[in-house]
C-alpha positions in Angstrom: -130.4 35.8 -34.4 -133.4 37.4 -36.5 -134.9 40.9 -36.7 -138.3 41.3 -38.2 -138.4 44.7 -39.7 -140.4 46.5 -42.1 -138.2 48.9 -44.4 -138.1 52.7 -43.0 -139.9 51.6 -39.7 -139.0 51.3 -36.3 -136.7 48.1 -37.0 -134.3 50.5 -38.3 -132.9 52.3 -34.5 -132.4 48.0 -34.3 -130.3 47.6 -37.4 -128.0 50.2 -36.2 -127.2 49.1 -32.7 -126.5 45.6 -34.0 -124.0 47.1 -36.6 -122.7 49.0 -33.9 -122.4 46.0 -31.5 -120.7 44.0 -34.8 -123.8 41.3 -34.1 -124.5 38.9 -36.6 -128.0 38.7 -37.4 -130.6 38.2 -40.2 -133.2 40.1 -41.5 -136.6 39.0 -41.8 -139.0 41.5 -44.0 -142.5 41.4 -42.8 -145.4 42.7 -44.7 -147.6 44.9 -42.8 -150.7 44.7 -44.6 -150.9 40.5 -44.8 -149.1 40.3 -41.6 -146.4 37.6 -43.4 -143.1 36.6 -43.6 -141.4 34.3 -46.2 -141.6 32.3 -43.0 -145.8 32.6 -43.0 -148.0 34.1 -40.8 -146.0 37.0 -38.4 -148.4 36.5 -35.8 -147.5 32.8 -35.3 -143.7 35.3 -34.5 -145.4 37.6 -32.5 -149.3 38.1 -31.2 -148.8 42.1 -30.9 -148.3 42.1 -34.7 -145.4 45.2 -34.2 -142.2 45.5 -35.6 -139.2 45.1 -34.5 -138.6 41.8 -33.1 -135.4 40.2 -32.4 -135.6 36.3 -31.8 -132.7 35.4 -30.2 -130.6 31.8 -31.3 -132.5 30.2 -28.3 -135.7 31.0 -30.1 -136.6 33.6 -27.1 -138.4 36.7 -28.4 -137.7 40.4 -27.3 -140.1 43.1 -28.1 -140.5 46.7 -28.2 -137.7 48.7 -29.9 -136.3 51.2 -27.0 -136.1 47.4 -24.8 -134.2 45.7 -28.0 -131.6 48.6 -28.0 -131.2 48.2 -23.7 -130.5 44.3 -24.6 -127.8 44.8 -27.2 -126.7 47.6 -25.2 -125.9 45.4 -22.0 -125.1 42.3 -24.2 -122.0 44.2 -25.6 -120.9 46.3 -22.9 -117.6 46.6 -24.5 -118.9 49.0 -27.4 -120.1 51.5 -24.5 -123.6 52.0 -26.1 -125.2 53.0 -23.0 -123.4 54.3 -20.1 -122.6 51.8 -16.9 -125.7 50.8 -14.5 -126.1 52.8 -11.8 -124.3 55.5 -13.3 -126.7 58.9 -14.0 -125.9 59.4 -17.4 -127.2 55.7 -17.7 -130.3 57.0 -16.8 -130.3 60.1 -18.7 -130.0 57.9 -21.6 -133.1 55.8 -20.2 -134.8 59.0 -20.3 -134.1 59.8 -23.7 -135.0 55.9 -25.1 -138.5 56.8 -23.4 -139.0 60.1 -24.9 -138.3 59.2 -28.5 -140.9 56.2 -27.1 -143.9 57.8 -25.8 -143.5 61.4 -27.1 -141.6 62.0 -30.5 -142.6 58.0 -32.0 -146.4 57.7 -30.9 -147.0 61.3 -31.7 -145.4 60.6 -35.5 -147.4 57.9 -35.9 -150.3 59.7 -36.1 -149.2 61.5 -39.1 -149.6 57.9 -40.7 -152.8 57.5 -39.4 -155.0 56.4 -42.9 -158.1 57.8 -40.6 -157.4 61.7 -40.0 -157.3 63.9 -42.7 -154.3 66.1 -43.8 -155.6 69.3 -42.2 -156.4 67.4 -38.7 -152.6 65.6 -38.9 -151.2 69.7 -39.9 -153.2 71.1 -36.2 -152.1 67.6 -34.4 -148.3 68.4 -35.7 -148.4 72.5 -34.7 -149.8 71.6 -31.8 -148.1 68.5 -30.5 -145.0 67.7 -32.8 -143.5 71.0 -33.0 -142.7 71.9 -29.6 -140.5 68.1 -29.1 -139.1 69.3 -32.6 -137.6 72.8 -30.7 -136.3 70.9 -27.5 -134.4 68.1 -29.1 -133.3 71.3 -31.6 -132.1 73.0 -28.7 -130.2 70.2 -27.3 -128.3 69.2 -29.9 -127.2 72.8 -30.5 -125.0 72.0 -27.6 -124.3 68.1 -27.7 -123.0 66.4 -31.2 -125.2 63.1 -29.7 -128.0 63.0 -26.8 -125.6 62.1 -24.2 -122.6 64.2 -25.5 -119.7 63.5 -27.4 -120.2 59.8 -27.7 -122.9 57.8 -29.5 -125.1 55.8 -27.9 -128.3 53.9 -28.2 -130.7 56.4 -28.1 -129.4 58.5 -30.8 -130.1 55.3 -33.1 -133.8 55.7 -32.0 -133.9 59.4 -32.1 -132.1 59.3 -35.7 -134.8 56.3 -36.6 -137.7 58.4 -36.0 -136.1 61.6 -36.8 -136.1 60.1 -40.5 -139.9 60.3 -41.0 -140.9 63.9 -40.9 -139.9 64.6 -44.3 -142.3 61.3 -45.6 -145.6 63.2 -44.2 -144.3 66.6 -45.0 -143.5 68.1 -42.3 -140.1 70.6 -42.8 -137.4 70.6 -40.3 -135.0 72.4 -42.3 -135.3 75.3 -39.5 -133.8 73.2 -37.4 -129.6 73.9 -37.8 -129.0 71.3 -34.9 -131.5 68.4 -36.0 -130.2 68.7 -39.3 -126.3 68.4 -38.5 -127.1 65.5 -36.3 -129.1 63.7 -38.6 -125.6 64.2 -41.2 -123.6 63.3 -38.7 -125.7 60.2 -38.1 -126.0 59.5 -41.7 -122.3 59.3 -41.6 -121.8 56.5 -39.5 -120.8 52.8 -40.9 -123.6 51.3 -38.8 -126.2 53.9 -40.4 -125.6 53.5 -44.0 -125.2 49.3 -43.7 -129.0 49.7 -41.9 -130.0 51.7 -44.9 -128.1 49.9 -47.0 -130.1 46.7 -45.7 -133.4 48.4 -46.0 -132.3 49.8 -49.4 -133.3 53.3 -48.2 -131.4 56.5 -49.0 -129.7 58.3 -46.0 -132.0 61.1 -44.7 
C-alpha cells in the first residue's frame, strides 16, 4: 500500500489514521511544482494532480482525503475510528469529515493562494475563517475530541488542517480549546510517527 503526500499537506490527516489502524504502508513524496515522484510523472498516479492518494496492493486508487479516512476507517473496524454504520454518531462524525472538507480546508487554502495579496487573504480570514475558528473553539471547550471522549477519524483531519494557520499567520492562541486539542493531538503515537515521517515539528 502507497500514500502520495506532500510534507505538511493534506496527506498528513492520512498518515495518522493508518498509524492508528497499525497499516503498513509507504510513502511516496510528490513534488508539487513538477508534479513527480521518484516514480516519474504523478499524473500518470493520478489525473486530478491532488494529494493524498492511497494506491491500494491491488493497484486500485482512492482519492480525496476525508474518503481515504472513511476507507481505513471501515477497513479496521476493530480500532473504532469511526462509530458503527447506521449508528447517529456515525453520522455526526460524517458531518464533521465534511466540514473540515468544504468549510475549514477550502477556505485555508485560500490563504496559500500565490494570486491574492496579503491584505485581501487578512479580509477573506476575518470574514470567512474566523467565525469556523469560534465554533470548533466552542466545541471542543466541552469535548476532548469531535465526537467525545474517544478519537476518531475526523479529529486527524481537523488536527491536519488545524496545523496551518500559524504558516500564513493567522493567531489562534485565543482559542483555549483549539489549543489544548491540538496538544492533546500532538500527543498521540500516531501524530508524532506522521510528523516524524514528514519530518515536521508538532504544532
Amino acid at each position: 500500500m502507497k500514500l502520495y503526500y506532500a510534507p505538511g499537506s493534506c496527506g498528513l490527516a492520512s498518515q495518522i489514521a493508518l498509524q492508528e489502524a497499525g497499516q503498513a504502508y509507504e510513502l511516496v513524496k510528490v513534488d508539487f511544482k513538477t508534479k513527480t515522484t521518484v516514480e516519474g510523472d504523478y499524473l500518470q498516479v493520478t489525473p486530478k494532480g491532488f494529494i493524498p492518494v492511497l494506491k491500494l496492493d491491488d493497484g486500485d486508487l482512492i482519492t480525496e482525503g476525508a474518503v481515504i479516512l472513511q476507507w481505513i476507517a471501515d477497513r479496521h473496524p476493530e480500532h473504532r475510528l469511526l462509530p458503527p454504520f447506521g449508528t447517529r454518531q456515525r453520522y455526526r462524525a460524517l458531518e464533521w469529515l465534511n466540514f473540515v472538507a468544504s468549510d475549514l480546508h477550502k477556505g485555508m487554502a485560500v490563504m496559500f493562494s500565490p494570486y491574492l495579496d496579503a491584505d485581501t487573504k487578512k479580509r477573506f480570514a476575518d470574514g470567512n475563517l474566523t467565525s469556523k475558528f469560534a465554533y470548533i473553539d466552542e466545541h471542543l471547550s466541552t469535548h476532548d475530541y469531535v465526537l467525545g471522549a474517544d478519537f476518531s477519524v475526523a479529529d486527524a483531519y481537523l488536527y491536519n488542517v488545524l496545523s496551518w494557520p500559524s504558516r500564513v499567520n493567522i493567531d489562534l492562541s485565543g482559542y483555549a480549546a483549539i489549543q489544548r486539542f491540538m496538544v492533546r493531538m500532538g500527543q498521540r503515537a500516531s501524530v508524532r510517527a506522521a510528523l516524524e515521517a514528514e519530518r515536521l515539528a508538532a504544532r
